[in-house]
N, C-alpha and C positions, 0 to 999 in steps of 0.2 A: 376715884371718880369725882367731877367736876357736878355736884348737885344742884349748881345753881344754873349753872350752864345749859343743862339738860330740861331744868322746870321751864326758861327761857324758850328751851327747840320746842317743847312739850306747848308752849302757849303760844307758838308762832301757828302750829302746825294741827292746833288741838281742834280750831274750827273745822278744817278740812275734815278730819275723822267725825267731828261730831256732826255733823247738817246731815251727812244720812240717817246717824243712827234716830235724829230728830223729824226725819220723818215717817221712821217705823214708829216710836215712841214721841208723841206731840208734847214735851213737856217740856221745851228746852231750859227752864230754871234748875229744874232739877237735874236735869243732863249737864248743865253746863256748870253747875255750884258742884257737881258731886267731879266730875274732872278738875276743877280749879283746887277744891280739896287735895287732890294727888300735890297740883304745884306746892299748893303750898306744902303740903307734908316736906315736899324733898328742897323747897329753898328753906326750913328751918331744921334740915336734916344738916344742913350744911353750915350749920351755929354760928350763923352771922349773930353778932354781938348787937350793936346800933342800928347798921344799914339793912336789917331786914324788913322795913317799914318800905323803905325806898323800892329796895327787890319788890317785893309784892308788888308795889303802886307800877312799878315800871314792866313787870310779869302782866301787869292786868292791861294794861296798854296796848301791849303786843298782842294780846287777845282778840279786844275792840279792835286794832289794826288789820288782822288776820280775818277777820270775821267778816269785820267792812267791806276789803277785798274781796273775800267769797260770793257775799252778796250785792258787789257789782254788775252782775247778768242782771237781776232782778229790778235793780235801781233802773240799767238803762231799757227794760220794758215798761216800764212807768213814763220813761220821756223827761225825768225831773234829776239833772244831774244834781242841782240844788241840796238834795237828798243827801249823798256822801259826804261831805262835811255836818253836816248836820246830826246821821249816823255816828259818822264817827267819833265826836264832842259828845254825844249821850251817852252812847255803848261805852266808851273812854271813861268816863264818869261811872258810872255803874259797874264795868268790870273792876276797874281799880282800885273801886269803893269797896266792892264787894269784898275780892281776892285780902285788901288791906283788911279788913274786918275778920274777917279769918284768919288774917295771919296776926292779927292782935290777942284774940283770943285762943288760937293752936298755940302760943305763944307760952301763956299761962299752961297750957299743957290738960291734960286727966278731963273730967269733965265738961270742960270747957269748950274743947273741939265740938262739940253737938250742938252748942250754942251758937257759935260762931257759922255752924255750915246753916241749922233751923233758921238764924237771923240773915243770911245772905239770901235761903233760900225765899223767903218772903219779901224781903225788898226785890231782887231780882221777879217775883211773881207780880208784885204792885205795879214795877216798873213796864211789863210787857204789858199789862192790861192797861196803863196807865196811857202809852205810846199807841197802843190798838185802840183806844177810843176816840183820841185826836185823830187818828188817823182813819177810822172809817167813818166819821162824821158829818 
């Protein structure tokens, strides 16, 4: 089985699964950090040597791509297409940051993975709150 292939469909596709379950459960850091954990579990399942820094960064990408997309409906009830690139350069930054910080420390392996998800899961929480108060200002 092609693990890297799969984290790839997994982060295309992950948005779609996840925005419901984010609106039974309003957390989406932790919704979204504990899915990108799977990724990464299964692109270092697949012992990339060097390029699993790049995997991540380009997994987390696809993410912010996929997600952007989703929330295209909502963009264009606001009137501000301006928004979607904007979205997408932040979320880009953040997921790839994130997913890459997890995979540096899943990386080292044992302990470490708790670190790695506890330290995503807090930049990604600074990060929405951070975006939510420019934004209803």
């Amino acid at each position: 089985m092609n693990f890297v292939a799969f984290a790839f469909l997994l982060s295309l596709a992950g948005p779609l699964f996840l925005i419901p379950v984010e609106k039974v459960f309003p957390y989406p850091w932790l919704v979204e950090e504990l899915f990108k954990l799977i990724v990464v579990w299964l692109i270092l399942k697949s012992k990339p040597e060097k390029n699993y820094l790049v995997l991540a960064v380009s997994a987390g990408f696809l993410f912010a791509f996929s997600e952007t997309i989703f929330y295209l409906a909502n963009i264009f009830v606001l009137g501000n297409l301006w928004l979607v690139p904007k979205r997408l350069v932040l979320t880009s930054f953040l997921h790839s940051g994130t997913i890459l910080l997890m995979a540096i420390f899943g990386k080292k392996g044992g302990w470490r993975w708790a670190i790695g998800f506890w330290g995503t899961f807090f930049i990604h929480w600074f990060f929405n709150e951070a975006v939510a108060s420019v934004f209803t200002s």
